[in-house]
Backbone as numpy.savetxt, mean C-alpha at the origin, in Angstrom:
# Nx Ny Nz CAx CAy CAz Cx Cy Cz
39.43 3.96 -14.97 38.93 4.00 -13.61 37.55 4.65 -13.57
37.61 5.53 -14.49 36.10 6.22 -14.44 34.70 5.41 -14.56
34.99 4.32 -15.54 34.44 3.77 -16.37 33.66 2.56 -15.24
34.95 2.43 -14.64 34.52 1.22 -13.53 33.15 1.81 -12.03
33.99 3.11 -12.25 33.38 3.84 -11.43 31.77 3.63 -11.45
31.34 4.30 -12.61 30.25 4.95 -13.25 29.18 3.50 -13.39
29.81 2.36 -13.79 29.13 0.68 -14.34 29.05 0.10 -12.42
29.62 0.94 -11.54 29.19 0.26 -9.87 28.39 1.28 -9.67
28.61 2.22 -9.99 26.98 3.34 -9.42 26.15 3.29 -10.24
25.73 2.54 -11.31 24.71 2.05 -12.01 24.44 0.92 -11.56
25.01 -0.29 -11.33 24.41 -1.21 -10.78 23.81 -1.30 -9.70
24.46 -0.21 -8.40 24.27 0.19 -6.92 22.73 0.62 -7.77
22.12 1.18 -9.09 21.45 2.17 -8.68 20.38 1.03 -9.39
20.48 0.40 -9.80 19.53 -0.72 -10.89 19.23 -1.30 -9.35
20.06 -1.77 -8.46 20.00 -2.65 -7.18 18.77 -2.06 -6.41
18.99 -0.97 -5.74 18.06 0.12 -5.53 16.83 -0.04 -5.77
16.57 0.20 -7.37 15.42 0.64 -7.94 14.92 -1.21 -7.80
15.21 -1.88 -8.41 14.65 -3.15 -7.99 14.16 -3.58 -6.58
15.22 -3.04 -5.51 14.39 -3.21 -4.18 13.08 -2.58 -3.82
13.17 -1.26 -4.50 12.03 -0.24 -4.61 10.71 -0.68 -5.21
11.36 -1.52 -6.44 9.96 -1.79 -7.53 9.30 -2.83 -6.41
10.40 -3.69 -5.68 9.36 -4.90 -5.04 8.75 -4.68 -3.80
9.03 -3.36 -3.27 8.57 -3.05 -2.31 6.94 -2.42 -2.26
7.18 -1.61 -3.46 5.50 -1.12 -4.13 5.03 -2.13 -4.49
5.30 -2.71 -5.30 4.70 -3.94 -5.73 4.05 -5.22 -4.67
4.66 -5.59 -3.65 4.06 -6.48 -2.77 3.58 -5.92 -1.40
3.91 -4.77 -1.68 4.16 -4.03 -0.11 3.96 -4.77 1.16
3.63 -4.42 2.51 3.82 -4.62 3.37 1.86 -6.02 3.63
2.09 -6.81 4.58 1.00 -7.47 4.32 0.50 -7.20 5.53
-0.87 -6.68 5.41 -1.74 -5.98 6.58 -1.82 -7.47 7.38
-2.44 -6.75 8.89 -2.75 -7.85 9.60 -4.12 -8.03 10.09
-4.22 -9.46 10.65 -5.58 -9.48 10.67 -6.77 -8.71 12.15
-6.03 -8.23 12.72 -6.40 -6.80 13.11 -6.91 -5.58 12.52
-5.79 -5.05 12.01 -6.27 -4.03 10.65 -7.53 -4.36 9.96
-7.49 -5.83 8.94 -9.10 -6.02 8.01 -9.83 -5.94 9.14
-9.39 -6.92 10.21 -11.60 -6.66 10.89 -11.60 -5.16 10.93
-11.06 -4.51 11.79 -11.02 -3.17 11.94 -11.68 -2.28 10.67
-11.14 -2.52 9.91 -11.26 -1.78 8.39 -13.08 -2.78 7.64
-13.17 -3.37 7.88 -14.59 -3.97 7.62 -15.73 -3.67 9.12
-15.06 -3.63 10.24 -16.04 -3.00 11.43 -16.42 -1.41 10.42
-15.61 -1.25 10.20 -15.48 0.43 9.98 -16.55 0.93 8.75
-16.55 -0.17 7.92 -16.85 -0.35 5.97 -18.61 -0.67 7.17
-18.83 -1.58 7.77 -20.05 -1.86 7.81 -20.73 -0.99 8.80
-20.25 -0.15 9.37 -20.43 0.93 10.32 -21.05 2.03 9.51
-20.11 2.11 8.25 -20.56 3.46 7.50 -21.64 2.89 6.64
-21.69 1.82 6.30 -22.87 1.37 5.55 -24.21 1.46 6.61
-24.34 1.17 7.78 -25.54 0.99 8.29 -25.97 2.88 8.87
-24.55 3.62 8.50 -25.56 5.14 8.51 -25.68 5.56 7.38
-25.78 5.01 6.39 -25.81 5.86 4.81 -27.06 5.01 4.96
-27.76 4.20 5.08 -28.80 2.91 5.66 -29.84 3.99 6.27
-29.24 4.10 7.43 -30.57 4.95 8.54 -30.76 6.47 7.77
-29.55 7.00 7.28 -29.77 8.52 6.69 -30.98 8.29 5.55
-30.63 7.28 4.78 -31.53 6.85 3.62 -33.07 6.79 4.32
-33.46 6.36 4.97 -34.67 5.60 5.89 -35.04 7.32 6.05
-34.40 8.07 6.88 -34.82 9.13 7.63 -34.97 10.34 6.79
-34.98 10.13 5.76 -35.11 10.93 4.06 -36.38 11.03 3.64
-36.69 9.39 3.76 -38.19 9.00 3.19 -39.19 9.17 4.54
């Protein structure tokens, strides 16, 4: 009985870890809200590292 025991809470736990691995692995898929947002943001900080540069020289 032990034996049976021990080979279902290993598989419960292999089950687990496989849901886990594919969850890091593909994770969640952003939306297309988020990228513009996240590229408004990327080209926002680029055009003041831009003017800081300018206002240097």
């Amino acid at each position: 009985m032990a034996d049976n025991y021990i080979e279902k809470q290993m598989e419960q736990y292999q089950a687990r870890k496989a849901a886990w691995e594919q969850r890091r692995k593909y994770g969640k898929k952003k939306s297309k809200l988020y990228a513009a947002r996240l590229k408004a943001n990327t080209l926002a900080k680029e055009e003041e590292n831009e003017e800081e540069g300018e206002e240097m020289n």
